[in-house]
Biopython code that builds the backbone (N, CA, C, O; Angstrom):
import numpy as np
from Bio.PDB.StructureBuilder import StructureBuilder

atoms = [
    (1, "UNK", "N", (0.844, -1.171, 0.000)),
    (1, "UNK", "CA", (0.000, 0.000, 0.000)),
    (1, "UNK", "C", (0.891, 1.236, 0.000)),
    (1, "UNK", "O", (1.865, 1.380, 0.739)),
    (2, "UNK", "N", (0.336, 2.359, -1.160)),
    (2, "UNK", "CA", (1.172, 3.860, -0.849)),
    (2, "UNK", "C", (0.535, 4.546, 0.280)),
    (2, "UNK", "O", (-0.481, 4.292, 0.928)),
    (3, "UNK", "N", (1.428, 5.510, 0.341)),
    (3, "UNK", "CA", (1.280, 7.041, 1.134)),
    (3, "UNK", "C", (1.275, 7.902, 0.747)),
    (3, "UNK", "O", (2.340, 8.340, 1.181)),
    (4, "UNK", "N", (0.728, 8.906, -0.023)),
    (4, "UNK", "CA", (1.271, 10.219, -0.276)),
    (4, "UNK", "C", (1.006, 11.151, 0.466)),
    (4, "UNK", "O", (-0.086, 11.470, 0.936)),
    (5, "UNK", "N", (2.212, 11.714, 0.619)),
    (5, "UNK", "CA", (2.565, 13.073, 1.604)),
    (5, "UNK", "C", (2.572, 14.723, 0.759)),
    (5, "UNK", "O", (3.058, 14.957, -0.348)),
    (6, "UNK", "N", (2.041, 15.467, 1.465)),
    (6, "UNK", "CA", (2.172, 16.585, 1.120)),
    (6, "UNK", "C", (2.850, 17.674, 1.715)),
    (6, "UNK", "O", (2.831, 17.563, 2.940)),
    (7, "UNK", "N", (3.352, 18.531, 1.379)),
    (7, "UNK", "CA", (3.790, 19.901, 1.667)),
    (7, "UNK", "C", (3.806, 21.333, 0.880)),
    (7, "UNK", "O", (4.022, 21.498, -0.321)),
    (8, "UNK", "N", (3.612, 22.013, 1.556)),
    (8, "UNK", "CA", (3.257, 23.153, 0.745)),
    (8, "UNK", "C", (4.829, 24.182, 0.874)),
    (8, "UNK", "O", (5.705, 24.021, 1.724)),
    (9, "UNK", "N", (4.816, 25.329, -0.351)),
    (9, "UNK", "CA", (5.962, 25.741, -0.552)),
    (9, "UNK", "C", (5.445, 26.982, -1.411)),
    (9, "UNK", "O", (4.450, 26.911, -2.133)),
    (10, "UNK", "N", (6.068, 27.893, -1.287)),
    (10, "UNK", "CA", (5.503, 29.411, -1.562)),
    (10, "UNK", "C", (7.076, 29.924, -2.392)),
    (10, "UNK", "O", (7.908, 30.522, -1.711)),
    (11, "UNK", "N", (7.352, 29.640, -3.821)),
    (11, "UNK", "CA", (8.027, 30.314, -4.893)),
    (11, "UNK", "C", (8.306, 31.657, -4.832)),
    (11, "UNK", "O", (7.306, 32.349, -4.645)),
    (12, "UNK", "N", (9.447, 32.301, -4.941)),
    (12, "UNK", "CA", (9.555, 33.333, -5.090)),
    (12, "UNK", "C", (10.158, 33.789, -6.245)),
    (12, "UNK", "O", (11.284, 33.329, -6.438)),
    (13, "UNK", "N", (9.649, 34.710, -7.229)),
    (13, "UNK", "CA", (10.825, 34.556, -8.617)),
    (13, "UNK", "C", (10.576, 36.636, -8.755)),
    (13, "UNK", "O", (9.741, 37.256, -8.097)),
    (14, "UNK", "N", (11.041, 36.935, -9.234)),
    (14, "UNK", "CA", (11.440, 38.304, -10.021)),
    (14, "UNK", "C", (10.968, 38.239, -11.151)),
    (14, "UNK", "O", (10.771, 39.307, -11.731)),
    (15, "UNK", "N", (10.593, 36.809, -11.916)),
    (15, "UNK", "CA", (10.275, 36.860, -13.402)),
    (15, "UNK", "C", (9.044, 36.740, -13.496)),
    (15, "UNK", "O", (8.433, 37.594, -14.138)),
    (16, "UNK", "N", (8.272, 35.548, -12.828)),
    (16, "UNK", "CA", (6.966, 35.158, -13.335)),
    (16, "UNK", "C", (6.408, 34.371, -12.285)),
    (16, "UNK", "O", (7.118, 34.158, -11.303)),
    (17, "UNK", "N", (5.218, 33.889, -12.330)),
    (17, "UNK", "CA", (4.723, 32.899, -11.194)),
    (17, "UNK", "C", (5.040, 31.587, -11.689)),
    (17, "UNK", "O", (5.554, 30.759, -10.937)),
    (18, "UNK", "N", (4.769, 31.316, -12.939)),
    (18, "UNK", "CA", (5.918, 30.084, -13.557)),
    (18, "UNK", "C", (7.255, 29.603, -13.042)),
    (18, "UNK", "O", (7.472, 28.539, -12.462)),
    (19, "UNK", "N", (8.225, 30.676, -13.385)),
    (19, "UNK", "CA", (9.600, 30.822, -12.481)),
    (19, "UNK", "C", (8.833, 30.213, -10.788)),
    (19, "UNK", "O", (8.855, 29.149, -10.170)),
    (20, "UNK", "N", (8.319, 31.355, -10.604)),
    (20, "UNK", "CA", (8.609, 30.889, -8.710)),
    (20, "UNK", "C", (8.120, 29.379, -8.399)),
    (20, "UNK", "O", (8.568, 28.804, -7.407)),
    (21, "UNK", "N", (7.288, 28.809, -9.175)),
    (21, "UNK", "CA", (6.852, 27.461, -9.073)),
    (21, "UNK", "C", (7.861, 26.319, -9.154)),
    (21, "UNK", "O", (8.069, 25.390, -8.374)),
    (22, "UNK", "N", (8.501, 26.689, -10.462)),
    (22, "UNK", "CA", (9.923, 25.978, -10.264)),
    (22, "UNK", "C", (10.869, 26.062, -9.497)),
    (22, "UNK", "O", (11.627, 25.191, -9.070)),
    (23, "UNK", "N", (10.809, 27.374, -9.282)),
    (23, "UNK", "CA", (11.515, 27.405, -8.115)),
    (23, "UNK", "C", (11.506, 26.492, -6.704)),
    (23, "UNK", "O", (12.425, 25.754, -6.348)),
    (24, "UNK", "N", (10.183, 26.732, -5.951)),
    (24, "UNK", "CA", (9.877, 26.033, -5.390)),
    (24, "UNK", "C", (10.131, 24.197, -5.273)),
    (24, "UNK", "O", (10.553, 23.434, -4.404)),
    (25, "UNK", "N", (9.590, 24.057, -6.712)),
    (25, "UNK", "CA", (9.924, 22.465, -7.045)),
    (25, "UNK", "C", (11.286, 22.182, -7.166)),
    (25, "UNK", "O", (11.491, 21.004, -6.874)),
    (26, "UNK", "N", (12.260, 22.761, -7.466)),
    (26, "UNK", "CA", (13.869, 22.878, -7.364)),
    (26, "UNK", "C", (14.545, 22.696, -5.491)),
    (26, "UNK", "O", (15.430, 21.999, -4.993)),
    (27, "UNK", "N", (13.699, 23.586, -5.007)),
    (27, "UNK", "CA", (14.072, 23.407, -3.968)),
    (27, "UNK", "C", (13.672, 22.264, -3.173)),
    (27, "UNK", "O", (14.380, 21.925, -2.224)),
    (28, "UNK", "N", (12.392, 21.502, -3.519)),
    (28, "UNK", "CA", (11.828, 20.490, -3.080)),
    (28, "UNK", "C", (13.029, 19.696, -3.103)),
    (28, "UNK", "O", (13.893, 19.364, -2.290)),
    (29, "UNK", "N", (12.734, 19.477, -4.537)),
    (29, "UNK", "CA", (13.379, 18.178, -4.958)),
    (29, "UNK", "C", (15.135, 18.047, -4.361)),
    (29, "UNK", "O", (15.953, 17.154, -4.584)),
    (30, "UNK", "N", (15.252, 19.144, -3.654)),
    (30, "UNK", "CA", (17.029, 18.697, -2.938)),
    (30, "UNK", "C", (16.657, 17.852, -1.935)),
    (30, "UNK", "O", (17.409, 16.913, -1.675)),
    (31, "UNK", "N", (15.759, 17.983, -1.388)),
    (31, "UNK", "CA", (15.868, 17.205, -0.112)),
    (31, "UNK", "C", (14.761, 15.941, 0.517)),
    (31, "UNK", "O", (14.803, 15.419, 1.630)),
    (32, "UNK", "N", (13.539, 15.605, -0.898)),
    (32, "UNK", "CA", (12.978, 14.670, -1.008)),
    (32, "UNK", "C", (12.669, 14.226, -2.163)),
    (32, "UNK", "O", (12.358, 15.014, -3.055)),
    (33, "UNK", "N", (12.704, 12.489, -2.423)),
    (33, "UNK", "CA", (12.926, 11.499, -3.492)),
    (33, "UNK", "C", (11.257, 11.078, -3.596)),
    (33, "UNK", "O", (10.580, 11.006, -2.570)),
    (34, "UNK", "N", (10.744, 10.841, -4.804)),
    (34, "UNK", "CA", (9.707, 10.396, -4.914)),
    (34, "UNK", "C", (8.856, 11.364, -5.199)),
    (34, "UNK", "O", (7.674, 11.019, -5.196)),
    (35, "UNK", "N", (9.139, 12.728, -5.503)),
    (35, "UNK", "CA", (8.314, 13.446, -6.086)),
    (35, "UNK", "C", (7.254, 13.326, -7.649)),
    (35, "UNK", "O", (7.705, 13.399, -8.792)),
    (36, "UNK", "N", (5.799, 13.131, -7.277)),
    (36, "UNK", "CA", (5.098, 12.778, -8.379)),
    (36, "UNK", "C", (4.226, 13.930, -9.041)),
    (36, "UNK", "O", (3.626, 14.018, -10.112)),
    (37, "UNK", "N", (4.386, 14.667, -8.093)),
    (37, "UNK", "CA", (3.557, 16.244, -9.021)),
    (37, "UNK", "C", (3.174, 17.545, -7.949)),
    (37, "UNK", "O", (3.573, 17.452, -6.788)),
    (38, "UNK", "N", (2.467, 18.635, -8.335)),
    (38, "UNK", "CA", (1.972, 19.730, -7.540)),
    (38, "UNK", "C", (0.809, 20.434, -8.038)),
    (38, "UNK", "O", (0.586, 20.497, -9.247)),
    (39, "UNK", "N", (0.021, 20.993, -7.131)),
    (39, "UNK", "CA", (-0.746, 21.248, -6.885)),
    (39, "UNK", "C", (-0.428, 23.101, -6.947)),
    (39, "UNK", "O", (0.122, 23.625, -5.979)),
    (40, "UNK", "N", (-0.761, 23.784, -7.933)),
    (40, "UNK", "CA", (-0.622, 25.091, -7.799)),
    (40, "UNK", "C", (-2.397, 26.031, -7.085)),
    (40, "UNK", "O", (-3.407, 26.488, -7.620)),
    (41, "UNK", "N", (-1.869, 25.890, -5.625)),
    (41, "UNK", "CA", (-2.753, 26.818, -4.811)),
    (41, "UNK", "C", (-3.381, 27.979, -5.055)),
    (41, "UNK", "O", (-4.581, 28.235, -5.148)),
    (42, "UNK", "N", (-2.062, 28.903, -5.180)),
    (42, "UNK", "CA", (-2.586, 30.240, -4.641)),
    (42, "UNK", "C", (-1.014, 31.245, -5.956)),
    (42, "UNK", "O", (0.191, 30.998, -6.002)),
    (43, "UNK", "N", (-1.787, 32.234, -6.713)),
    (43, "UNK", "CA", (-0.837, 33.254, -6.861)),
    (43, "UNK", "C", (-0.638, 34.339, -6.540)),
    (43, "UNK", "O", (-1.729, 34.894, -6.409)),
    (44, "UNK", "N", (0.444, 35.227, -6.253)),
    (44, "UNK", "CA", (0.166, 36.649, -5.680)),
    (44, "UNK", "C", (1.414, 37.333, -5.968)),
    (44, "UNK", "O", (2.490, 36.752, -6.115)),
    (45, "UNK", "N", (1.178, 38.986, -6.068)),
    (45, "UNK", "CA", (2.659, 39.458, -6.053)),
    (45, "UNK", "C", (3.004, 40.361, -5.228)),
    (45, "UNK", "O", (2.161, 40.819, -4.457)),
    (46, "UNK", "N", (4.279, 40.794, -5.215)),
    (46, "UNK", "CA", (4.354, 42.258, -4.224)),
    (46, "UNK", "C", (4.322, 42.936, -5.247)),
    (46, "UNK", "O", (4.444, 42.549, -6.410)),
    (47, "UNK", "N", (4.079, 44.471, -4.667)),
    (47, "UNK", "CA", (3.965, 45.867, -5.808)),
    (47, "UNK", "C", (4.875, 46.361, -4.549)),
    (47, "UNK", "O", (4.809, 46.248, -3.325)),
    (48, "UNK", "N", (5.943, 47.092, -5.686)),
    (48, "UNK", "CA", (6.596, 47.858, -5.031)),
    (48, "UNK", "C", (6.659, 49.233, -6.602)),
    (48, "UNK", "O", (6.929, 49.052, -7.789)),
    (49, "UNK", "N", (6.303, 50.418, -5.892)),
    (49, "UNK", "CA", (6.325, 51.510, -6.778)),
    (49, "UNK", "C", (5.739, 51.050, -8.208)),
    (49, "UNK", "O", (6.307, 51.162, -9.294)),
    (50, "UNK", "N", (4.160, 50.373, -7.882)),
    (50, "UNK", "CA", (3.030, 50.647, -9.047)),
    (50, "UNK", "C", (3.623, 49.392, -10.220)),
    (50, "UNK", "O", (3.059, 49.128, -11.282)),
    (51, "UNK", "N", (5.073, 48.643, -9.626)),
    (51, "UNK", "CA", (5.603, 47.234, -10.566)),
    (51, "UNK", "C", (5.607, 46.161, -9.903)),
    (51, "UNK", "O", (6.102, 46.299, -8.784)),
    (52, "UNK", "N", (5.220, 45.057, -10.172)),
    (52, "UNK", "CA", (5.654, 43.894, -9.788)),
    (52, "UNK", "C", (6.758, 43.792, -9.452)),
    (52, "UNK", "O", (7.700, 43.993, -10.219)),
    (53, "UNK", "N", (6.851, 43.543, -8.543)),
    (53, "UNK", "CA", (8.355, 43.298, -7.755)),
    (53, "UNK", "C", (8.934, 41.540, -7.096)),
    (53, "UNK", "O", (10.042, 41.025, -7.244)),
    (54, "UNK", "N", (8.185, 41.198, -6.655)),
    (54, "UNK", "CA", (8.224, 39.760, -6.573)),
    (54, "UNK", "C", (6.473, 38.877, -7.257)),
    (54, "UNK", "O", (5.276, 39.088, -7.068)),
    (55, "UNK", "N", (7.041, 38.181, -7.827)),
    (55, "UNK", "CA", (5.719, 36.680, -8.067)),
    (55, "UNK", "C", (5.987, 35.739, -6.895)),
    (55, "UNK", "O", (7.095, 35.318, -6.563)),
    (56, "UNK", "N", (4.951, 35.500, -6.381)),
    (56, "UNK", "CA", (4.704, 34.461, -5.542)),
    (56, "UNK", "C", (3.745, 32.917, -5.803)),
    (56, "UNK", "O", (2.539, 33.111, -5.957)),
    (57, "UNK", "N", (4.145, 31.679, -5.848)),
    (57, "UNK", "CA", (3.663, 31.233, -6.763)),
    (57, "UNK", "C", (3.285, 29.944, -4.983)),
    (57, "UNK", "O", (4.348, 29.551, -4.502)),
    (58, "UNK", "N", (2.490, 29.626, -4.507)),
    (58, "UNK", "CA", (1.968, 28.804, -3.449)),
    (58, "UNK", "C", (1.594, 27.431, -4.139)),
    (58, "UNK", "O", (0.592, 27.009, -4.716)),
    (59, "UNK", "N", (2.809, 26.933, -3.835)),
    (59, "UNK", "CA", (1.876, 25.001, -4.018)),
    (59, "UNK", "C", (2.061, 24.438, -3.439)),
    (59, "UNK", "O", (2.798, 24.565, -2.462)),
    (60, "UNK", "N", (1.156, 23.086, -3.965)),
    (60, "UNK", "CA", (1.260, 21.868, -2.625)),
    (60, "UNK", "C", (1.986, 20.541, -3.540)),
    (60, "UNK", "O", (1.624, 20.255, -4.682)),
    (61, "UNK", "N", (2.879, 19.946, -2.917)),
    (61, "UNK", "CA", (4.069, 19.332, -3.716)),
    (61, "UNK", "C", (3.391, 17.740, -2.868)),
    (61, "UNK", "O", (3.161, 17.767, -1.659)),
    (62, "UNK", "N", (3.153, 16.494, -3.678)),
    (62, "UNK", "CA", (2.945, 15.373, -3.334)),
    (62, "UNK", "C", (4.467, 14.544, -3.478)),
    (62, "UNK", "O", (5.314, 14.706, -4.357)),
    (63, "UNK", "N", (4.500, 13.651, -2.360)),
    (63, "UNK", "CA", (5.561, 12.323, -2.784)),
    (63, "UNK", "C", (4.904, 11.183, -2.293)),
    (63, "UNK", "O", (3.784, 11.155, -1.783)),
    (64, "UNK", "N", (5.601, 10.333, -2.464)),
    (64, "UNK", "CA", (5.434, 8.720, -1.869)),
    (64, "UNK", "C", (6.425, 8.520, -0.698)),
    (64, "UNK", "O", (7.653, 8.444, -0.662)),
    (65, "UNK", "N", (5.684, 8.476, 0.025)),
    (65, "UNK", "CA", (6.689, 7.760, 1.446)),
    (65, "UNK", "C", (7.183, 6.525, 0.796)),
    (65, "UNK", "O", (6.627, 5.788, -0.018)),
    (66, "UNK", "N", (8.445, 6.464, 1.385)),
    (66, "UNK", "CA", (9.318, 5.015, 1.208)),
    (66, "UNK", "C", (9.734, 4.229, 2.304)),
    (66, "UNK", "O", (10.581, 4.572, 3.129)),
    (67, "UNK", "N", (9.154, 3.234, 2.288)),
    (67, "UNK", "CA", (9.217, 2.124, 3.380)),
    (67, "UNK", "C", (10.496, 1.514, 3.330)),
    (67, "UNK", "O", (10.776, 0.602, 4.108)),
]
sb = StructureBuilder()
sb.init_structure("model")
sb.init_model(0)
sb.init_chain("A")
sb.init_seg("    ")
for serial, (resi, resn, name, xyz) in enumerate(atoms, 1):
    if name == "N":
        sb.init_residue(resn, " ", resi, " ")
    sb.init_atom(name, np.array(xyz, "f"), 0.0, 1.0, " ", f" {name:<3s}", serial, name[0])
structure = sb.get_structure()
């Protein structure tokens, strides 16, 4: 029988909410094996002086526990 586990992870990119998603998934993937996909939550940005200044890209990242 599987498990899948979740965690959530909030992207930060300068370019796009695309970028920060990968981002996010880049950083996942250093430190857990078994990654099978994500779940894109939530998008948002900062405004700083009337520009986008950061994309924020919120997902929820699934794996398989390994026995």
């Amino acid at each position: 029988m599987a498990v899948i586990k979740t965690i959530d992870l909030v992207g930060v990119s300068a370019e796009s909410w695309r970028d920060a998603a990968n981002k996010a998934l880049d950083e996942a993937t250093k430190t857990l094996r078994g990654v099978e996909g994500f779940d894109v939550l939530e998008t948002s940005a900062k405004v700083t002086d009337d520009q986008i200044a950061e994309y924020h890209t919120h997902i929820r990242i699934r794996f398989r526990i390994e026995r």
